[in-house]
Backbone as CSV, one residue per row, in Angstrom:
resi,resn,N_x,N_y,N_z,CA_x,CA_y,CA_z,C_x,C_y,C_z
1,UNK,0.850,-1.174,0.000,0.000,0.000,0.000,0.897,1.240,0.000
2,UNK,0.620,2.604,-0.938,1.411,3.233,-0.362,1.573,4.237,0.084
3,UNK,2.509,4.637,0.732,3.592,4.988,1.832,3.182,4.423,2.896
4,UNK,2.691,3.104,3.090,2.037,2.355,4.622,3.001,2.515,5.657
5,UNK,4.834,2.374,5.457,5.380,1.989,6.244,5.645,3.688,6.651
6,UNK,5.226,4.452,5.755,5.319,6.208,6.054,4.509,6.489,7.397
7,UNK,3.654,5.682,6.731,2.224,6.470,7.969,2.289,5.796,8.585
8,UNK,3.250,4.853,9.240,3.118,4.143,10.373,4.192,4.542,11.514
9,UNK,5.038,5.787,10.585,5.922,6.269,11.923,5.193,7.260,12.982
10,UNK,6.196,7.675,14.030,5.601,8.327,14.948,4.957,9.837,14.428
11,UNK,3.941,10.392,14.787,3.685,11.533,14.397,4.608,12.534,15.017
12,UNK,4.574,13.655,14.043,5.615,14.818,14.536,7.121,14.244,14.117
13,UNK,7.317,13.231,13.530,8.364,13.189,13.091,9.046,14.394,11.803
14,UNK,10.325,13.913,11.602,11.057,14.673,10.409,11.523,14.017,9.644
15,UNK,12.052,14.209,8.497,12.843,13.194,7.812,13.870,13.344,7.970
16,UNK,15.014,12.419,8.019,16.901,12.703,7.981,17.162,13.302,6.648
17,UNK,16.748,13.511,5.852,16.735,13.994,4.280,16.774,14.982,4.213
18,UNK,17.635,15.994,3.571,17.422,17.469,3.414,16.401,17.442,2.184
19,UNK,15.727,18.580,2.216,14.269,18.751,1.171,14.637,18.485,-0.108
20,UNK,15.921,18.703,-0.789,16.144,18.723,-2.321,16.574,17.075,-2.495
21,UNK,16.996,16.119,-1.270,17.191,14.702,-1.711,15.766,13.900,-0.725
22,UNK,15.063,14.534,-1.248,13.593,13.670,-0.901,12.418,13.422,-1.800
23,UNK,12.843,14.272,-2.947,11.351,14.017,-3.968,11.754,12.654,-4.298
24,UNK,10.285,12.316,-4.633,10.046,11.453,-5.589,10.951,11.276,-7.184
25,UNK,11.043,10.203,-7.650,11.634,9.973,-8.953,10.802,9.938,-9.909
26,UNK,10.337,11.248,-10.939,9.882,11.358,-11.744,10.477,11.759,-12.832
27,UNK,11.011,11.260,-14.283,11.977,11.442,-14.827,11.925,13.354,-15.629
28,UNK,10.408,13.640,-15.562,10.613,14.890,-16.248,10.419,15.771,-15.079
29,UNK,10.897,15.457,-13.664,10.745,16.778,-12.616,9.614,17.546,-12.601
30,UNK,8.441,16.530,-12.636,7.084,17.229,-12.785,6.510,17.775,-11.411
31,UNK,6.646,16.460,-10.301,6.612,17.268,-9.014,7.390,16.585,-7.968
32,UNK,8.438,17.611,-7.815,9.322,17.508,-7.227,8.666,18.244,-5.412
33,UNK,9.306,17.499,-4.804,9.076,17.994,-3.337,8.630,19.430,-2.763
34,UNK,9.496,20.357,-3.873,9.738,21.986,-3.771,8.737,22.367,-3.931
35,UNK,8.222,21.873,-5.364,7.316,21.868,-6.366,6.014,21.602,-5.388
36,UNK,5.534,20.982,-4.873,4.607,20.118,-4.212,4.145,20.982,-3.023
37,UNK,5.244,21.480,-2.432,5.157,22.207,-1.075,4.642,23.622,-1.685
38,UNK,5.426,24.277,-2.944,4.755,25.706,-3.084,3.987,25.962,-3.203
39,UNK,3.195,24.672,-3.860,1.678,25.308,-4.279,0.628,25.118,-3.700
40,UNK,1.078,24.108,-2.127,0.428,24.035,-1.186,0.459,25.368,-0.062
41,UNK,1.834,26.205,-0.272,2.095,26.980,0.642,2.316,26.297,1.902
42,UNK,3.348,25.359,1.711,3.995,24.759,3.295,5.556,25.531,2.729
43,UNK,5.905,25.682,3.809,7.465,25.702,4.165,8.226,24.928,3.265
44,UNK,9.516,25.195,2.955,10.514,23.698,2.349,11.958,24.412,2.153
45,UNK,13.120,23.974,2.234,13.799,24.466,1.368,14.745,23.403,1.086
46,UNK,15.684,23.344,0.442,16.407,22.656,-0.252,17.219,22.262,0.848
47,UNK,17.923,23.043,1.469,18.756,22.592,3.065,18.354,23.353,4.156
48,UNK,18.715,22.634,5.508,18.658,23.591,6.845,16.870,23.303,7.099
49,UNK,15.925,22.637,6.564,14.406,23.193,7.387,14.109,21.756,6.966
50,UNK,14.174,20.827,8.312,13.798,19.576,8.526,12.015,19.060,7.836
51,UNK,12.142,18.447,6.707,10.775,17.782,6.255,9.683,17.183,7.193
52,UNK,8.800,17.716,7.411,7.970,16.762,8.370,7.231,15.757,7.659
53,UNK,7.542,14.115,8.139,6.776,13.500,8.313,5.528,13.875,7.194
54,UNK,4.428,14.343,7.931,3.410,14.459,7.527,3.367,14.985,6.233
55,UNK,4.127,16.114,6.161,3.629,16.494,4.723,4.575,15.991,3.613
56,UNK,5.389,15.020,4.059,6.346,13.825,3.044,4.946,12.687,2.894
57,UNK,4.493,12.060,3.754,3.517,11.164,3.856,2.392,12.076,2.726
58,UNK,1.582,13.085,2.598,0.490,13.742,1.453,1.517,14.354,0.396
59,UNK,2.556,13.735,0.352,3.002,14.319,-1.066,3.249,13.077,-1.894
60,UNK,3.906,11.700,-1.326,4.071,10.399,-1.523,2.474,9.985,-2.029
61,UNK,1.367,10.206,-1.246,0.266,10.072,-1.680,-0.385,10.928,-2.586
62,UNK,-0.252,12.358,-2.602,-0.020,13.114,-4.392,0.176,12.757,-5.226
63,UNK,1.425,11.995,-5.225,2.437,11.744,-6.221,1.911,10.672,-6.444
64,UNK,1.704,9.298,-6.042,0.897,8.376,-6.917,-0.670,8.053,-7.382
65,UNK,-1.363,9.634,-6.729,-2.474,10.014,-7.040,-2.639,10.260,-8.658
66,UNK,-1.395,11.208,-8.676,-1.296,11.706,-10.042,-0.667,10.743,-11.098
67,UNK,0.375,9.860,-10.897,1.466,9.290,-11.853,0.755,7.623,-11.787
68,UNK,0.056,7.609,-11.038,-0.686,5.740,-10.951,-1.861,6.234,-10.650
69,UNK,-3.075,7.017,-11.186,-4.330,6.952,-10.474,-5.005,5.687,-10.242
70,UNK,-4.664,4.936,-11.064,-5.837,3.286,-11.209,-4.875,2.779,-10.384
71,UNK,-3.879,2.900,-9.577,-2.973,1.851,-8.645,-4.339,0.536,-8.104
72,UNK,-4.367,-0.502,-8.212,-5.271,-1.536,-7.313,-4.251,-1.700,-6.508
73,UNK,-5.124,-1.911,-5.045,-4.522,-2.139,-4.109,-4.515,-3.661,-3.295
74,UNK,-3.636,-4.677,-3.293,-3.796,-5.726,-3.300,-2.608,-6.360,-2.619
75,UNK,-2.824,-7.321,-1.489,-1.449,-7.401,-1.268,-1.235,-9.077,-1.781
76,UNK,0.373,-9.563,-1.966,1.104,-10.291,-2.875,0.828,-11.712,-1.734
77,UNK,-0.095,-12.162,-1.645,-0.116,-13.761,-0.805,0.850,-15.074,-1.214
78,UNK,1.010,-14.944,-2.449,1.634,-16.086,-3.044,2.586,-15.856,-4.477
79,UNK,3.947,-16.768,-4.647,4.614,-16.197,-4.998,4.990,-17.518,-5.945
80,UNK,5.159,-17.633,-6.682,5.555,-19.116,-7.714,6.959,-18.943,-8.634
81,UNK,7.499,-19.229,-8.411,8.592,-19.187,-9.642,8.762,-20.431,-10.802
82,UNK,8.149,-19.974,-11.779,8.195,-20.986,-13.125,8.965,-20.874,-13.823
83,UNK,9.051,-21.870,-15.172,9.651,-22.023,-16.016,10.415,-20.676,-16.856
84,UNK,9.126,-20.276,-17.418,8.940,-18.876,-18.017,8.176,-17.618,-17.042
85,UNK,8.024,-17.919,-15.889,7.059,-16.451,-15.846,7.174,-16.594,-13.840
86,UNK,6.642,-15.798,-13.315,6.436,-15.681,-11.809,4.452,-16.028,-11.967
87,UNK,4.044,-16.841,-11.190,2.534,-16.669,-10.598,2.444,-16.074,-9.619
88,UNK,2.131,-14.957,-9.170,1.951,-13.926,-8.283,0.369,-14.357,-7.612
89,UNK,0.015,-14.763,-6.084,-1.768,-14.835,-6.078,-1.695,-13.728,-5.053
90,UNK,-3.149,-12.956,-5.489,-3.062,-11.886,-4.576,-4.431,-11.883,-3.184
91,UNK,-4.256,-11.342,-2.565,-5.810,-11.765,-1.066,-6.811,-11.566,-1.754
92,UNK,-7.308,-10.989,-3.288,-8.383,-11.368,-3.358,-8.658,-12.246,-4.523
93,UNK,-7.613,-13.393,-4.347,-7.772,-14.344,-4.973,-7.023,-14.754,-6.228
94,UNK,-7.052,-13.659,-7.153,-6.685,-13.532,-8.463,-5.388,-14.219,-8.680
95,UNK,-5.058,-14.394,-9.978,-3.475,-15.398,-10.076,-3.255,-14.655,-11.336
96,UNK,-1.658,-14.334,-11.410,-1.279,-13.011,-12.285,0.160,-14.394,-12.745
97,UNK,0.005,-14.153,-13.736,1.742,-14.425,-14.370,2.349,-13.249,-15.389
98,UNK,3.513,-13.299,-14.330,4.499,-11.994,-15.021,5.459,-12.269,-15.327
99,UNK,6.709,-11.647,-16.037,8.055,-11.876,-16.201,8.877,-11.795,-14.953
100,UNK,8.693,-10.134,-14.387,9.225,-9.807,-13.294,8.601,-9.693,-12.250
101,UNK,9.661,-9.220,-11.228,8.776,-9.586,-9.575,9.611,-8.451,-9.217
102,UNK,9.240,-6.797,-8.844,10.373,-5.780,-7.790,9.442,-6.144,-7.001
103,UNK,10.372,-6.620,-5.360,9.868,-6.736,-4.688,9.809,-5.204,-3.792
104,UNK,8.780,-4.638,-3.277,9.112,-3.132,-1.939,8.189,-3.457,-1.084
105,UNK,9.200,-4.302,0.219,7.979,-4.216,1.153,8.248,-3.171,1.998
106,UNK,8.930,-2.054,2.302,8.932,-1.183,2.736,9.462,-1.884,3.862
107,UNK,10.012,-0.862,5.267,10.650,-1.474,6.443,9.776,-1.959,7.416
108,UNK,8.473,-2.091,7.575,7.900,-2.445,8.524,8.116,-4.109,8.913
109,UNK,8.932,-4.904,8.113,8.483,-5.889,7.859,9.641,-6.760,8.412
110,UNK,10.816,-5.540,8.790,12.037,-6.223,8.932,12.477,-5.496,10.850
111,UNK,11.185,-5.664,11.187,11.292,-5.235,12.520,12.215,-6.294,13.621
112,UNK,13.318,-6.110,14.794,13.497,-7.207,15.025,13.608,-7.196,16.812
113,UNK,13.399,-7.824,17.322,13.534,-7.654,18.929,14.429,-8.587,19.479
114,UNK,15.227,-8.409,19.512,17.122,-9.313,20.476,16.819,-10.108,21.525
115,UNK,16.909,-11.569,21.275,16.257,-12.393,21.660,16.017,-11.966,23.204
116,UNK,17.477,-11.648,23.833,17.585,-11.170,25.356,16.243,-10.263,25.660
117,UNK,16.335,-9.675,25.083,14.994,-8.925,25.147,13.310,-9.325,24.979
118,UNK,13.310,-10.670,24.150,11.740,-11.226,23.904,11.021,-11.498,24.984
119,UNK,11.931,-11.849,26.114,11.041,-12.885,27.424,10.364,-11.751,28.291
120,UNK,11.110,-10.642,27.952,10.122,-9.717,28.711,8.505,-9.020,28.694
121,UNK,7.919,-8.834,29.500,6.675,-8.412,29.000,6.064,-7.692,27.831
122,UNK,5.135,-7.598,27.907,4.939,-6.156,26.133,4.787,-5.196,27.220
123,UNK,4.437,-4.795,27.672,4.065,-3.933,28.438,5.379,-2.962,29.089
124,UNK,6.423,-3.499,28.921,7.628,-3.656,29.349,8.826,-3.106,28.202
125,UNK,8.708,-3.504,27.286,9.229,-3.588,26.001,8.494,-3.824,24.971
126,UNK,8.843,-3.101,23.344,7.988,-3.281,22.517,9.454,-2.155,21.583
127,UNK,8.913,-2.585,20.139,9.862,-2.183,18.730,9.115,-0.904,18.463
128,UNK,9.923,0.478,18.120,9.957,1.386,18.090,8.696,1.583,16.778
129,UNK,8.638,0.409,15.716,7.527,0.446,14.232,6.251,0.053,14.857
130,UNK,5.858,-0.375,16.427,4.413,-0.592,16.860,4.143,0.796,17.504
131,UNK,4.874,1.978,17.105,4.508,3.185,17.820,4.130,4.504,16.714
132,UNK,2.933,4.572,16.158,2.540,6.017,15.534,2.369,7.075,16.440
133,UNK,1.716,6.777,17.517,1.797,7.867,18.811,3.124,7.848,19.826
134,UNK,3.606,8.362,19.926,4.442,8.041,20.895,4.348,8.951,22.302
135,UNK,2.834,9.779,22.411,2.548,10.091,23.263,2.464,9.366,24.416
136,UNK,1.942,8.110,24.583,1.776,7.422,25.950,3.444,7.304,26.774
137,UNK,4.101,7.470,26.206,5.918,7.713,26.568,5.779,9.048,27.632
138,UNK,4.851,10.363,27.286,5.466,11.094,27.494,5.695,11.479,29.283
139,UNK,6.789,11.725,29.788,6.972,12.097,31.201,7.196,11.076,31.947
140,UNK,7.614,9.774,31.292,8.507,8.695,31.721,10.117,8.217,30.941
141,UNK,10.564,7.613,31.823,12.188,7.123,31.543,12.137,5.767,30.585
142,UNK,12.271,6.243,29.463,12.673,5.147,28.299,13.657,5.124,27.759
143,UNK,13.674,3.947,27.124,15.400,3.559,27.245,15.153,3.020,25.141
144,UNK,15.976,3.655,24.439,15.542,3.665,23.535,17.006,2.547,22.786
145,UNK,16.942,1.012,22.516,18.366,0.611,21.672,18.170,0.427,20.481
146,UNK,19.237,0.928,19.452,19.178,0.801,18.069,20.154,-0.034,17.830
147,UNK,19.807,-0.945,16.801,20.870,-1.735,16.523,22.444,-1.289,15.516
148,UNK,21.949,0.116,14.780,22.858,1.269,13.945,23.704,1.892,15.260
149,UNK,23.028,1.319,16.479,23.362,2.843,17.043,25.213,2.981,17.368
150,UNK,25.975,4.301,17.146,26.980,4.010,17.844,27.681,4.735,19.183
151,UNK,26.220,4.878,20.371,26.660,5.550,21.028,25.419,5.274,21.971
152,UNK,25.580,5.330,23.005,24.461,5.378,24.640,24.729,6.149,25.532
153,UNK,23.958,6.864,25.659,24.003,7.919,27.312,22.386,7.876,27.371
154,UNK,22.885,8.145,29.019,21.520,8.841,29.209,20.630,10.079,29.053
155,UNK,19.676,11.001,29.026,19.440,12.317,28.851,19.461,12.757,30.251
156,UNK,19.893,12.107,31.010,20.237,12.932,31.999,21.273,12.966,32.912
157,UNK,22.093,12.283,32.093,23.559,12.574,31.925,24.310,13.605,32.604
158,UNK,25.275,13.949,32.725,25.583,14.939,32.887,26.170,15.399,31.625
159,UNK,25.763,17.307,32.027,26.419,18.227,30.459,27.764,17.655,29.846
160,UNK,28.499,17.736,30.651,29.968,17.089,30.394,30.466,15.545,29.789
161,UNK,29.503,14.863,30.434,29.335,13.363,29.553,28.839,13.582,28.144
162,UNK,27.870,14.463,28.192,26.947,14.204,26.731,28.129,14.748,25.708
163,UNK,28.700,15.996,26.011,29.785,16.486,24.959,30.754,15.641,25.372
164,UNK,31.620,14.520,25.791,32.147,13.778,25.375,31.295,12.539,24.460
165,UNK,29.922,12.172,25.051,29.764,11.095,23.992,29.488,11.708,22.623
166,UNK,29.168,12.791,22.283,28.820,13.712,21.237,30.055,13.452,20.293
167,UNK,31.403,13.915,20.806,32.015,14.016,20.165,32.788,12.682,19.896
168,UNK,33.340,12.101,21.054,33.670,10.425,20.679,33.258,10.136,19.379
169,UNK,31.695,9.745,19.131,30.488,9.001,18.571,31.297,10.268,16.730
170,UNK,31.363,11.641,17.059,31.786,12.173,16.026,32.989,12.152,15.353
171,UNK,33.524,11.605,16.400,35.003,11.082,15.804,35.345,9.284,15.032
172,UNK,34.269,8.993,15.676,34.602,7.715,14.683,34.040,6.637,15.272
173,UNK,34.230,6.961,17.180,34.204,6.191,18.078,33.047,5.592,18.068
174,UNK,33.034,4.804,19.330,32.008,4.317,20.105,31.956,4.713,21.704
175,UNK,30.805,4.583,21.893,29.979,5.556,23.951,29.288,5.047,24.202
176,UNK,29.465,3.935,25.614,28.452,3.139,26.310,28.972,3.731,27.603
């Protein structure tokens, strides 16, 4: 579906993307991100003014409003590899043979929780992709691990720790 795995992040997010490496790939630059935002009259600029979320999520959905209007929406149940062709069956039944198969399941799908970590409650622990709100967090001590990550402190740290793990982590290092 798409941008599913978009609209499934936390609200109030941003993107890591500066605005000019976030449009869409349209080969004649028909609507480009910039493009998209001006004529809505949102904010944007090319660097320095963090993309929100939200209005990346109604431009992704713009954009294949306009460039796929007939998109069917169907998801891929079954997958065959033949002689000559792929049999694709989809949930509502249908059986498709194609040449090719791009697969995009987007990241929701590659969520993972460290085994050390499974035996604990949900209530307790839970993967950062079961959270669109992340309000129920707010005004408690959470402990957030990434598996990219290369650096841990606490936020309440002291000033002096954080600008050493800041910079460590910027130098190359690693901060536990």
């Amino acid at each position: 579906k798409p941008m599913e795995s978009w609209l499934q992040m936390p609200c109030g997010m941003t993107l890591k993307s500066e605005g000019f490496a976030s449009s869409l790939y349209d080969p004649k630059r028909i609507l480009p991100l910039g493009r998209y935002c001006q004529e809505r009259g949102l904010e944007y600029a090319d660097l320095g003014l963090p993309v929100p979320l939200a209005t990346f999520c109604e431009y992704g959905l713009a954009f294949q409003r306009r460039f796929v209007p007939t998109l069917e929406q169907h998801m891929v149940r079954g997958l065959k590899n033949g002689a000559e062709h792929f049999t694709l069956e989809l949930d509502n039944g249908e059986k498709l043979d194609v040449r090719r198969v791009v697969v995009a399941v987007g990241i929701s799908y590659f969520a993972h929780m460290p085994s050390v970590l499974s035996g604990l409650p949900a209530a307790l622990v839970s993967h950062s992709s079961a959270h669109a709100d992340v309000g129920r967090f707010r005004g408690r001590d959470v402990t957030v691990l990434g598996a990219g990550a290369s650096g841990y402190v606490l936020k309440r740290s002291a000033p002096a720790e954080l600008v050493r793990a800041v910079r460590t982590v910027a130098a190359g290092g690693t901060y536990i």
